[in-house]
C-alpha positions as CSV (number, residue, x, y, z in Angstrom):
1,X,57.9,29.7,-28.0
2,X,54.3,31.8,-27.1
3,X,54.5,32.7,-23.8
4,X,51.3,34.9,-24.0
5,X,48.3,36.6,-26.5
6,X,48.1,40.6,-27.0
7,X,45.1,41.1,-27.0
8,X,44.4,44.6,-28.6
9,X,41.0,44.1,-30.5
10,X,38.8,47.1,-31.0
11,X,35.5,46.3,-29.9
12,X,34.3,48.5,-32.9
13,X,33.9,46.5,-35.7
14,X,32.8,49.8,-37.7
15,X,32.1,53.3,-37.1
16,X,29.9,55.6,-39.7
17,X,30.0,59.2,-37.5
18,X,28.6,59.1,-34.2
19,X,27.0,56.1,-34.8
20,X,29.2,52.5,-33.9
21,X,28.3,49.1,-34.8
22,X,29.9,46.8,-32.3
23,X,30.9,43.4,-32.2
24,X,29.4,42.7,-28.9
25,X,26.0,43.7,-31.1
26,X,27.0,41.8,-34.0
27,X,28.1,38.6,-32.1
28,X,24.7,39.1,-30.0
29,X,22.6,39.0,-32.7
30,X,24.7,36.2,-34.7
31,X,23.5,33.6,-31.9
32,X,19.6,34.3,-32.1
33,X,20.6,33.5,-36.2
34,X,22.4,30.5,-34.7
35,X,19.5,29.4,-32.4
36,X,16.9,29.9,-35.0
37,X,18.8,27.7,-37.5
38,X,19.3,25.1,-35.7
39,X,15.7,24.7,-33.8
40,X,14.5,25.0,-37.2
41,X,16.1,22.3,-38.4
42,X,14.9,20.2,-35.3
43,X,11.5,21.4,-35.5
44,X,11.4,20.2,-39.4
45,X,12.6,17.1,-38.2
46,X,9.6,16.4,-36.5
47,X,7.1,18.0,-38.5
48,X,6.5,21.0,-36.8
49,X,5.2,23.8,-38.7
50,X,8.0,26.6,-38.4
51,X,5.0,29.2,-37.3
52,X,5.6,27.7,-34.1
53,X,9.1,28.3,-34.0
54,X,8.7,32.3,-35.5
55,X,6.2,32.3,-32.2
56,X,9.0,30.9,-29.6
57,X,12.2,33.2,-31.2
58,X,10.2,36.0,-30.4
59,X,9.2,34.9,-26.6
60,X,12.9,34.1,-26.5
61,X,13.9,37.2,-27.4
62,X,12.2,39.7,-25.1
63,X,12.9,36.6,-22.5
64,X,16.6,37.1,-22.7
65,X,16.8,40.9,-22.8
66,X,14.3,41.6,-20.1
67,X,15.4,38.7,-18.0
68,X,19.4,39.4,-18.3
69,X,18.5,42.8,-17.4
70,X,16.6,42.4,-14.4
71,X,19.4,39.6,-13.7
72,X,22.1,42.3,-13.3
73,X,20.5,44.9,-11.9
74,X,18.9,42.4,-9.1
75,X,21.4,39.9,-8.6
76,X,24.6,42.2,-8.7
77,X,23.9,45.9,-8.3
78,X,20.5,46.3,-6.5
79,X,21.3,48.9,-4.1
80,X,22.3,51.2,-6.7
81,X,19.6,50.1,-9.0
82,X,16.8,50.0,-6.7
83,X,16.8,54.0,-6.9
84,X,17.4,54.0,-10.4
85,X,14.2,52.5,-11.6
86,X,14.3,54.0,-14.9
87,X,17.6,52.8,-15.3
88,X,17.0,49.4,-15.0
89,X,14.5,49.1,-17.4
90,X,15.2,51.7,-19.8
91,X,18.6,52.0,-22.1
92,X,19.6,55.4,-20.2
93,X,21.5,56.7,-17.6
94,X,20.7,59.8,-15.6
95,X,23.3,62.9,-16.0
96,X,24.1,66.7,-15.0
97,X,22.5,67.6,-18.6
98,X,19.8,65.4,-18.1
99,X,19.0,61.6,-19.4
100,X,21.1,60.2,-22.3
101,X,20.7,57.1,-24.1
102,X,23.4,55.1,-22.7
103,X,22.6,51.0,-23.9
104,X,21.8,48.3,-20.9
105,X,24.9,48.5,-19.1
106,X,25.3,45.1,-17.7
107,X,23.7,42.0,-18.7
108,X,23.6,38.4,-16.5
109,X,23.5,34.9,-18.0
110,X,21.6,33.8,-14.6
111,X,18.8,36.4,-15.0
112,X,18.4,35.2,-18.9
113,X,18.0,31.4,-18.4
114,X,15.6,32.2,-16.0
115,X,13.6,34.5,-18.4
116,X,13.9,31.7,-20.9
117,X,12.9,29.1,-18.3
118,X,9.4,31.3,-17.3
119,X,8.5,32.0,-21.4
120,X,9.0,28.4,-22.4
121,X,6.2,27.9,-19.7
122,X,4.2,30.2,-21.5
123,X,4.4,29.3,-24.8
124,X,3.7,25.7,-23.8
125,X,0.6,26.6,-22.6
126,X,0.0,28.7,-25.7
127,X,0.7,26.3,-28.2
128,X,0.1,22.9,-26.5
129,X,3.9,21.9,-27.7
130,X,4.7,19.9,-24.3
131,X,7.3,22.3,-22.7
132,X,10.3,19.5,-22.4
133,X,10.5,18.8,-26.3
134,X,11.2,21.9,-26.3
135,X,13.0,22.7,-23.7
136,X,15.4,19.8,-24.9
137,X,15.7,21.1,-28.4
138,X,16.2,25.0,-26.9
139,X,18.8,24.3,-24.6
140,X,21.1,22.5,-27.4
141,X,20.9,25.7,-29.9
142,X,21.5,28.1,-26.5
143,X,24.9,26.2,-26.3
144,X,25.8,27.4,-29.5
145,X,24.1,30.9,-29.6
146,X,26.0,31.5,-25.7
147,X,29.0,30.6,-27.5
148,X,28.6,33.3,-29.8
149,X,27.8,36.0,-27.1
150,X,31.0,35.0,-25.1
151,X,33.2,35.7,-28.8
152,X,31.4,38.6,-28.1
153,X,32.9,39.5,-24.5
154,X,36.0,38.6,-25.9
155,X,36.1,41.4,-28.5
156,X,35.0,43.5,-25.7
157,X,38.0,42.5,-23.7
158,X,35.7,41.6,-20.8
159,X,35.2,38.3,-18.4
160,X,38.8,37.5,-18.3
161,X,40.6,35.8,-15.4
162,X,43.7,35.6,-12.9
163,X,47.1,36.5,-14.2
164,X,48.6,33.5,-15.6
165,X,51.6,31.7,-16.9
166,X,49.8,29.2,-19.3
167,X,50.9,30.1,-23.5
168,X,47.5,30.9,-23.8
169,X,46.9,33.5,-21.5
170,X,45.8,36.8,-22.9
171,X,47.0,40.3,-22.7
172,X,44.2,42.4,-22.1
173,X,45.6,45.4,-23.4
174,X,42.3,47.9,-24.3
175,X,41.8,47.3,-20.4
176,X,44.7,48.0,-19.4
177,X,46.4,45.3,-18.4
178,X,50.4,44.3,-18.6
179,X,50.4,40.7,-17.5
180,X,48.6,37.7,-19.2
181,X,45.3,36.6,-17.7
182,X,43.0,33.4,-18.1
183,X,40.8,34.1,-21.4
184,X,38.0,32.7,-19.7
185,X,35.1,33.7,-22.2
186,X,36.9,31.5,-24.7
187,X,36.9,29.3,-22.3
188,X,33.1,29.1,-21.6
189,X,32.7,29.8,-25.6
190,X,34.5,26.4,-26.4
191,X,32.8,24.7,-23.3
192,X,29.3,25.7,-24.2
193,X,30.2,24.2,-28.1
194,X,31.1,20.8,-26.8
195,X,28.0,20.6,-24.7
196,X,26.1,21.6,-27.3
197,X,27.3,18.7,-29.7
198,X,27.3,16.0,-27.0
199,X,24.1,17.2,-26.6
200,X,22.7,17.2,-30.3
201,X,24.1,13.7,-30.8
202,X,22.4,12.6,-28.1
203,X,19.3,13.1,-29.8
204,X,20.1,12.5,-33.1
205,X,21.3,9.4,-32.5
206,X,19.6,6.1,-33.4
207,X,22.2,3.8,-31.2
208,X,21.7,5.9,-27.4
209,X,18.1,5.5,-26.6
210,X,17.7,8.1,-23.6
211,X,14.3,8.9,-21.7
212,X,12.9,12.7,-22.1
213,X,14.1,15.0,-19.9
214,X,17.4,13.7,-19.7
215,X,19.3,15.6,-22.5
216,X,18.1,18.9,-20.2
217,X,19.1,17.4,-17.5
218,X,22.6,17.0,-18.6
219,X,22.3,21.0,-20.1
220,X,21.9,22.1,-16.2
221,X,24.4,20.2,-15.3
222,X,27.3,20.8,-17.2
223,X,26.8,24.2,-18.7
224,X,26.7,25.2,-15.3
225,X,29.0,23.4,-13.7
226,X,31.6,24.3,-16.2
227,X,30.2,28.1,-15.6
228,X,30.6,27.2,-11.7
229,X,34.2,25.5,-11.9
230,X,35.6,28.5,-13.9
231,X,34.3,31.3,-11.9
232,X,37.1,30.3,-10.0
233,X,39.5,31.7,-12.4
234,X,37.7,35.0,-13.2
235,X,38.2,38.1,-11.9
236,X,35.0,39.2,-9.3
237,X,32.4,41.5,-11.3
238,X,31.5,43.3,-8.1
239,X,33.6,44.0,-5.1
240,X,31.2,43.4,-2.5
241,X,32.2,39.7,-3.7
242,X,35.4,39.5,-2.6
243,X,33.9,39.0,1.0
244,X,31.8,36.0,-0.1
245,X,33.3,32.2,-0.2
246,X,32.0,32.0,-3.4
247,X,31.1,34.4,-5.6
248,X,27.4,35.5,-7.1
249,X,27.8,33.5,-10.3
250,X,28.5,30.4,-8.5
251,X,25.6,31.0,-5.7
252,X,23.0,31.5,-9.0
253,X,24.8,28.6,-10.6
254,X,24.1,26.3,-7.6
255,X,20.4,25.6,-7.8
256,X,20.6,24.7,-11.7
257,X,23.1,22.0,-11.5
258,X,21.1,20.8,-8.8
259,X,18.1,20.9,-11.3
260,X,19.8,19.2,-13.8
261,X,20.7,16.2,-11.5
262,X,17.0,15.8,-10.5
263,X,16.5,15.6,-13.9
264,X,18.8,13.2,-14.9
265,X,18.1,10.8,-12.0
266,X,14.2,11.0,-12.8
267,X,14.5,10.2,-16.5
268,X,16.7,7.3,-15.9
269,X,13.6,5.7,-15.1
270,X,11.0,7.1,-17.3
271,X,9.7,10.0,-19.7
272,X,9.5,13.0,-17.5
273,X,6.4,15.6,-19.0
274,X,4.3,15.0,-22.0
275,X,5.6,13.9,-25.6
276,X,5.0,15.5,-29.0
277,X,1.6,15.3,-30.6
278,X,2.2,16.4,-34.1
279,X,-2.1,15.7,-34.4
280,X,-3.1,18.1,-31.5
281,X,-0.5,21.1,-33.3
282,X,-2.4,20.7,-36.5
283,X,-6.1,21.1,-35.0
284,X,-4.6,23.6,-32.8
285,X,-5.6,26.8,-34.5
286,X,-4.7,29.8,-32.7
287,X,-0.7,29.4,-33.0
């Protein structure tokens, strides 16, 4: 009978020289090609040209990177960070020999759907696409491409839990531990896939006739409860946490699934935001 997972993966997936290609990188990468799939498939479906999407996978892009960042280095480390400006925005880290390229060390979920949330209001001002249809389209290829990061933390052998007894706890052997502990980034990874197909049958389907704003509504909601419920079963990232009732990923989950019920109470009664006008993207010339 499994009693636990060894868990003994080399985060290197292959190494030419000095130079490493990981699978953190690779898995990274693999969900903008998720995300980019899928939205285009949704934007097709309504007729939008895909210059409009080439124009939001880039906002998207430096959204994420900049705002996971700054996440991090403000929401979990700012007393160190706030005299390490360079640092924080730049892939290096200062030494005896002097500064060495190092990669972002540390990267927060929070700080990106924030940096999402404040580009999508951007581009929908640039483009006139009306920023919940495609907020609701976003969010449902985000639960695919954050499922695809989290693989990612699991081949790092990172954001694991408690000990546990359960068959399918994992041994966390590259980081050094002996006893089996909650794999909670497959956890989120198979949470954030179910959400995302609820969530794409929702509005794909001809039978459920739901009001806009609701499908993001439910996104807040559950992708951050489930992120809320099983912080409870991870190990603290910082240990300035251990002092707090709950930790910092709960306190930043907080206001979004209390976002997401607004939402869904508001568009049980009507649209919430402007709807699609396939005519005003067509004379809209400066895409």
């Amino acid at each position: 009978m499994l009693q636990s997972i060894v868990w003994n993966v080399s985060p290197i997936l292959v190494k030419l020289g000095s130079i490493e290609i990981r699978w953190y990188g690779i898995l990274f990468a693999l969900a903008f090609i998720i995300c980019y799939y899928l939205l285009r498939k949704m934007f097709a479906k309504d007729s939008v040209s895909s210059v409009y999407l080439d124009k939001l996978t880039v906002y998207c892009f430096v959204a994420v990177l900049i705002g996971a960042r700054l996440g991090h280095c403000l929401f979990y480390d700012f007393p160190y960070y706030s005299k390490h400006i360079i640092e924080m925005l730049f892939p290096v880290k200062e030494t005896a020999q002097g500064w060495k390229f190092s990669g972002y060390q540390g990267l927060a979920s929070h700080g990106g759907a924030i940096g999402i949330i404040i580009a999508l209001i951007i581009y929908s001002r640039k483009t006139k696409i009306p920023f919940m249809w495609v907020v609701e389209r976003l969010v449902i290829a985000i639960c695919f491409g954050g499922a695809s990061i989290r693989l990612g933390n699991l081949m790092n052998s990172e954001i694991y839990g408690h000990p546990t007894s359960l068959p399918w706890g994992f041994i966390f052997v590259r980081d050094g531990q002996t006893v089996a502990c909650h794999p909670t980034a497959l956890y989120e990874a198979l949470s954030y896939i179910t959400i995302g197909i609820v969530l794409y049958t929702l509005l794909n389907s001809k039978k459920i006739k739901i009001n806009q704003g609701m499908i993001f509504g439910i996104f807040l909601t559950a992708l951050f409860g489930v992120r809320f419920l099983l912080e409870f079963l991870k190990n603290n990232q910082e240990a300035w946490e251990d002092a707090l009732p709950i930790d910092m990923g709960q306190i930043l989950s907080l206001p979004f699934i209390i976002a997401g019920i607004v939402f869904i109470v508001l568009s049980s009664k009507k649209n919430i935001g402007k709807t699609l006008d396939i005519k005003l993207l067509t004379d809209n010339k400066k895409v």
